[in-house]
C-alpha positions as CSV (number, residue, x, y, z in Angstrom):
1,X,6.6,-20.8,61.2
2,X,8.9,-19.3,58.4
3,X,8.6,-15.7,58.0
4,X,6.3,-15.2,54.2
5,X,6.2,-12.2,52.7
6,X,4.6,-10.8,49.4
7,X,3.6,-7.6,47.4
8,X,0.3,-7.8,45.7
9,X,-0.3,-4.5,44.0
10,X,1.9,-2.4,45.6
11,X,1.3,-3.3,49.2
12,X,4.1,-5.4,51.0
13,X,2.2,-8.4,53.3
14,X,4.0,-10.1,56.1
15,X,3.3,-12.5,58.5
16,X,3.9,-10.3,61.5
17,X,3.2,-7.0,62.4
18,X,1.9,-3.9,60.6
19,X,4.2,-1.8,58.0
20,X,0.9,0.7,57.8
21,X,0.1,-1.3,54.9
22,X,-1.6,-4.9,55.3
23,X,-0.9,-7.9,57.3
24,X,-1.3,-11.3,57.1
25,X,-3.7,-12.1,59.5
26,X,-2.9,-15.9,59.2
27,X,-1.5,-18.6,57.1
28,X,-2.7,-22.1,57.2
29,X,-0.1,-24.2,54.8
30,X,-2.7,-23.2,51.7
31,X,-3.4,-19.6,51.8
32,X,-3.3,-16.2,53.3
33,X,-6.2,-14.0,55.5
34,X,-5.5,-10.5,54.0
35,X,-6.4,-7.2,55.8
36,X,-5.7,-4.0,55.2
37,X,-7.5,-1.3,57.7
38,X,-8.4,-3.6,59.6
39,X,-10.9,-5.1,56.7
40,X,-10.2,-8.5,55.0
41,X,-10.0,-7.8,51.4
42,X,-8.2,-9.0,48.4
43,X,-7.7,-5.7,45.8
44,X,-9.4,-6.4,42.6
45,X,-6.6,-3.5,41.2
46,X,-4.4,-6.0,41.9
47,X,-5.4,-8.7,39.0
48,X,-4.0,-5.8,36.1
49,X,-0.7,-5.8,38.3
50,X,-0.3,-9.4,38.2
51,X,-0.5,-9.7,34.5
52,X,2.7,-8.0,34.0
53,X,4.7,-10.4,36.2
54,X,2.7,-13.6,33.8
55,X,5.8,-16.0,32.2
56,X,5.2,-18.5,29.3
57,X,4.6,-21.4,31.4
58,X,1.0,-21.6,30.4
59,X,1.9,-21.0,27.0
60,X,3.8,-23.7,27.1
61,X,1.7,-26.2,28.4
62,X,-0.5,-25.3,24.9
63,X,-2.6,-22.7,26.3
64,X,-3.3,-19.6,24.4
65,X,-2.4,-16.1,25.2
66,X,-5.7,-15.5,24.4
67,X,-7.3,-17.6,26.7
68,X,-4.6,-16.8,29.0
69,X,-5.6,-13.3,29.2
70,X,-9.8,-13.9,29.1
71,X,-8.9,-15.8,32.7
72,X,-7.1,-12.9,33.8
73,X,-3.4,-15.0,34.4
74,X,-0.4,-13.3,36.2
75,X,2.4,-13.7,38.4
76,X,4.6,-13.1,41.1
77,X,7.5,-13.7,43.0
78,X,7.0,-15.6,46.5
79,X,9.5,-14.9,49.4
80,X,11.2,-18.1,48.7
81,X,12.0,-16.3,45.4
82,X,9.6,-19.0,43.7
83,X,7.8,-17.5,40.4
84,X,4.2,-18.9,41.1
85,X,1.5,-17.8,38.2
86,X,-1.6,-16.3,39.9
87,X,-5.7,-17.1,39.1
88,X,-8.2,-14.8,39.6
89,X,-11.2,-16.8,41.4
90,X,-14.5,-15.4,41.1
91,X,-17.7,-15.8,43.0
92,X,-21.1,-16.4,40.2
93,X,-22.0,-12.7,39.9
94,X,-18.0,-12.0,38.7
95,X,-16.8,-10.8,42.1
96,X,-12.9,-11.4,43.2
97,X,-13.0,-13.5,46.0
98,X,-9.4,-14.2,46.2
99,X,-6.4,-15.4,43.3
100,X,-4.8,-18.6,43.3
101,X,-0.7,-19.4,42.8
102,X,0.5,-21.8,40.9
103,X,4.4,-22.3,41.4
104,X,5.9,-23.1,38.4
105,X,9.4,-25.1,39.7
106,X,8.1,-27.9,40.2
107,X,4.9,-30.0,41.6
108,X,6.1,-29.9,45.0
109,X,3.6,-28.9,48.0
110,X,2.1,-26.4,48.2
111,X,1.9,-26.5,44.6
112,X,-1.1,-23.4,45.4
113,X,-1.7,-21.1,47.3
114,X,-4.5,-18.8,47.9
115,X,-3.3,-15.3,48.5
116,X,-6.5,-14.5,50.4
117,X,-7.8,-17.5,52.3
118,X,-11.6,-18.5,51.3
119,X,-13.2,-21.4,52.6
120,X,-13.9,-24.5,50.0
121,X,-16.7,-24.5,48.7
122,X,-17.3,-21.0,48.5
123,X,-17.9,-21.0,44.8
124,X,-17.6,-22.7,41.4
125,X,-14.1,-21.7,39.4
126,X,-15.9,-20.1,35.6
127,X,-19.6,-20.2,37.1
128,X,-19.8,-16.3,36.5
129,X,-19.0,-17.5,32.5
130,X,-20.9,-21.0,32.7
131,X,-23.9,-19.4,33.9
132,X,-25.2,-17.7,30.7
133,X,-24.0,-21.0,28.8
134,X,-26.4,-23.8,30.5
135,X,-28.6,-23.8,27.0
136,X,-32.6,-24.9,27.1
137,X,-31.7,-27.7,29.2
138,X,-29.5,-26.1,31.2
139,X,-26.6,-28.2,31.4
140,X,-23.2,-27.8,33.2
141,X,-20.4,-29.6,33.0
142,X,-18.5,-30.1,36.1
143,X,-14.5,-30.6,36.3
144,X,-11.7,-30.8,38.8
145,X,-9.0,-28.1,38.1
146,X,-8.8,-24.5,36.5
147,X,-6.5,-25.9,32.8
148,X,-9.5,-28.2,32.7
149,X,-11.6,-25.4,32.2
150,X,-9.8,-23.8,30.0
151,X,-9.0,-26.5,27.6
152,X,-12.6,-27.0,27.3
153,X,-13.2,-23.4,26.6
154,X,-10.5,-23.6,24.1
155,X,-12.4,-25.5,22.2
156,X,-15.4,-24.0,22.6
157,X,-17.7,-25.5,25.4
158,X,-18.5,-22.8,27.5
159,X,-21.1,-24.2,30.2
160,X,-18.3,-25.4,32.1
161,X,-17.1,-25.0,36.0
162,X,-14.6,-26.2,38.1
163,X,-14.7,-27.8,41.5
164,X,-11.4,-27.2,41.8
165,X,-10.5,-30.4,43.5
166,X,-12.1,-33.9,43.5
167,X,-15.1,-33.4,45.8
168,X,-17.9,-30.6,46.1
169,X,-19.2,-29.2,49.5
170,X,-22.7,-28.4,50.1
171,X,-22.7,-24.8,49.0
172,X,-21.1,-25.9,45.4
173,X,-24.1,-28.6,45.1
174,X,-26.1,-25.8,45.8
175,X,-24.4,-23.5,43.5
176,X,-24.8,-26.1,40.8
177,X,-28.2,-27.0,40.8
178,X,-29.1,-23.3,40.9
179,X,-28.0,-23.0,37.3
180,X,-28.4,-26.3,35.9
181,X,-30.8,-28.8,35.5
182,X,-28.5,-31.6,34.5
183,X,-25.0,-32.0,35.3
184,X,-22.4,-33.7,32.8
185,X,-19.1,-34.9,36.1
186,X,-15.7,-35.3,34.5
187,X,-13.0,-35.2,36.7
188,X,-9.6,-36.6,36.0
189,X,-8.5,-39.7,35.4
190,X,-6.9,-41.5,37.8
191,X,-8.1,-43.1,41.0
192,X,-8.7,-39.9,43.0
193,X,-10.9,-38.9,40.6
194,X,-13.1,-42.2,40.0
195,X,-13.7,-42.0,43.4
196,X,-14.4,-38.1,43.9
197,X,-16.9,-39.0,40.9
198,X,-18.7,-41.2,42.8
199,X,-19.1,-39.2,46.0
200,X,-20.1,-36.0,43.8
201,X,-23.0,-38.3,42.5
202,X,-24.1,-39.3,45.7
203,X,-24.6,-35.5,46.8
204,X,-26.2,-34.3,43.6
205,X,-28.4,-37.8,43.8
206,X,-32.2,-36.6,43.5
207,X,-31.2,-33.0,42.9
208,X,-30.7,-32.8,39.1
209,X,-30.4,-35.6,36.4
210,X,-26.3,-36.4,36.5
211,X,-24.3,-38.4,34.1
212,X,-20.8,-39.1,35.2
213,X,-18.2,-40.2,32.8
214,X,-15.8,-42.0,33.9
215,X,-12.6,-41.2,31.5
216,X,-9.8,-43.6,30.4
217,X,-6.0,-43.8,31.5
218,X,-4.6,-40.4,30.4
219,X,-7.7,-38.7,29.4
220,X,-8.0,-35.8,31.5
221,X,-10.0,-32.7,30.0
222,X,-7.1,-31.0,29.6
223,X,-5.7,-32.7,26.6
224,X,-8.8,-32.7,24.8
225,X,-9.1,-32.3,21.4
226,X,-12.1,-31.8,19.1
227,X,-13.2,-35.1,18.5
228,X,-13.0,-35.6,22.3
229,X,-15.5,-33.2,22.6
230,X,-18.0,-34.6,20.2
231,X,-17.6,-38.3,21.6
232,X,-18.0,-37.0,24.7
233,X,-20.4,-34.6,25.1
234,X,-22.4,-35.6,22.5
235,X,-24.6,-31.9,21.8
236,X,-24.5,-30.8,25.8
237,X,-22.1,-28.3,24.8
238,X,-22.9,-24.4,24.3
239,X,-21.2,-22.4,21.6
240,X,-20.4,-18.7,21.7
């Protein structure tokens, strides 16, 4: 296994050994177990850090710094000298549980990486925001990726979390019928996202009323626009 090594706010992790800073306790092709003292940890000092080392490839993509900064996006430097854009994830009471890395070359795997490992499932990416959005009815709307989110927040809808892939564990069915009474599924669309649909409604089947919308070719959240919203939605959406 290549030798990976990183700073994350100011303290240099390796792979092996201890520089009487932090270790990586292991590395699994996706992410990182952090410790430092012996404790597992990921520094929530480390987010402010981050932001300095942010690039325009977000801003880009048609994102605003504005929403680019309520989400908390940085960067940093991997040891293959890749420039990967880093996502705070937080549990539903706001907690850092670990950030996300987006490289920005390319699409290539690992296109993430979690630089403190967490199991999947463990939480809802925007839950800690959706929460206080669900409305009277108490309505979520459930999507695959974290630019999904924020194109929908972008434009206002605010009751909106992330599964932040195509299926949901246990825990995250849990997580969403604690908050919401009815559940509004759009994941992407393409085929691994018709089908995660499907097996997303099966789990939530009896649990809370679902609708699942099944979007066309080249559709995805992300390149919504207004009159997406209103078409789709129609009212389940929550203002500031």
């Amino acid at each position: 296994m290549p030798r990976l090594n990183f700073v994350v706010c100011g303290i240099e992790f390796f792979q092996e050994g201890l520089n009487g800073l932090g270790r990586v306790l292991s590395f699994d092709g996706n992410g990182f177990d952090l410790c430092r003292d012996g404790v597992n940890f990921f520094p929530e000092e480390a987010v402010d850090r981050l932001k300095a080392e942010r690039t325009s490839y977000f801003v880009d993509r048609g994102f605003s710094p504005e929403i680019l900064n309520f989400y908390e996006i940085g960067g940093m430097t991997d040891s293959h000298n890749t420039h990967r854009e880093t996502i705070p994830i937080r549990d539903e009471d706001g907690r850092l549980i670990t950030v996300s890395a987006r490289r920005t070359d390319s699409d290539k795997d690992p296109k993430y990486l979690l630089l403190k490992n967490i199991a999947k499932g463990t939480t809802l990416y925007n839950l800690h925001v959706a929460k206080h959005y669900v409305g009277e009815d108490r309505t979520l709307i459930l999507v695959e990726g974290f630019v999904d989110v924020w194109a929908l927040v972008s434009l206002g809808v605010y009751n909106v979390v992330a599964a932040m892939g195509v299926d949901i564990t246990p825990n995250q069915a849990r997580l969403l019928c604690k908050y919401a009474e009815n559940i509004t599924i759009m994941l992407d669309a393409d085929e691994a996202g018709r089908e995660g649909t499907k097996r997303v409604v099966r789990l939530l089947d009896r649990r809370a009323a679902v609708t699942a919308i099944f979007l066309p070719d080249g559709k995805d959240p992300k390149y919504f626009t207004d009159s997406d919203v209103k078409n789709y939605f129609k009212g389940n959406i929550y203002y500031e």
